[in-house]
N, C-alpha and C positions, 0 to 999 in steps of 0.2 A: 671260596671267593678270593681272586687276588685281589692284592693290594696295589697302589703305583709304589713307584719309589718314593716320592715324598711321603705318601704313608707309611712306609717302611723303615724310613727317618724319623718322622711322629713317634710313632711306635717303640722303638729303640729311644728314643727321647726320655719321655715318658717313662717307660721302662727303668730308668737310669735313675730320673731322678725320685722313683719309690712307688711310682701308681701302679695301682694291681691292675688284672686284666682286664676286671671289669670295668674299670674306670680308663683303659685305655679304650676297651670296644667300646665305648657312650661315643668318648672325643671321638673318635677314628668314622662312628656311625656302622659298627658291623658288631659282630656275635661275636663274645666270650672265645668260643672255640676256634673261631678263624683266628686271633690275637693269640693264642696257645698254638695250634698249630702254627703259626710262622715264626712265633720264640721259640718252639723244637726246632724247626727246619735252619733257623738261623744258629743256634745252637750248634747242631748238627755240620752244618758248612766253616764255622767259624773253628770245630776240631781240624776236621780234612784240610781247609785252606792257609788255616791261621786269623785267632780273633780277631789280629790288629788289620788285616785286608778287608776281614767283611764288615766287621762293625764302622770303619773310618769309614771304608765307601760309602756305606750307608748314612752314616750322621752327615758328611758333605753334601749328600744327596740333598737334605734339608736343610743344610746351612747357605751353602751356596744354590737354592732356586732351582729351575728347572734345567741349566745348563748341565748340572752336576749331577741332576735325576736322568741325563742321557747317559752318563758313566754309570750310574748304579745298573741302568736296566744292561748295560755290557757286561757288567760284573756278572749280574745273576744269570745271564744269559752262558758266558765261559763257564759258571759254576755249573748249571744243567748241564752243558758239554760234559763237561767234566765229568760229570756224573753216568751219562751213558742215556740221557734224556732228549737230547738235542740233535 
């Protein structure tokens, strides 16, 4: 299941300030596993790209509203390029 960006900001929220996975998947409304699979995958891009790029994007995404959730989905979007996904 994906997530939007604003979930994606929840998520990292959350995450931050101590809630486990399960208690992020309740908030979020999805499975345990989806919330672990996107803390790997975010994990994982914030080596290759650098923490302070993916996580800021992401936390703006949720702080600044839906205008900022069009910049995350560019982010993750370049980062699939990146990847050889895109």
């Amino acid at each position: 299941m994906a997530l939007t960006p604003k979930q994606l900001a929840d998520l990292l929220k959350l995450r931050a300030l101590g809630w486990s996975q399960k208690e992020i998947a309740e908030q979020l409304g999805t499975s345990q596993q989806v919330i672990g699979y996107h803390l790997k995958k975010l994990k994982k891009q914030s080596k290759e790209r650098g923490a302070d790029e993916v996580f800021s994007s992401a936390l703006m995404a949720g702080l600044a509203g839906a205008a900022a959730g069009v910049t995350l989905v560019a982010l993750l979007e370049l980062l699939n390029k990146s990847q050889g996904k895109g």
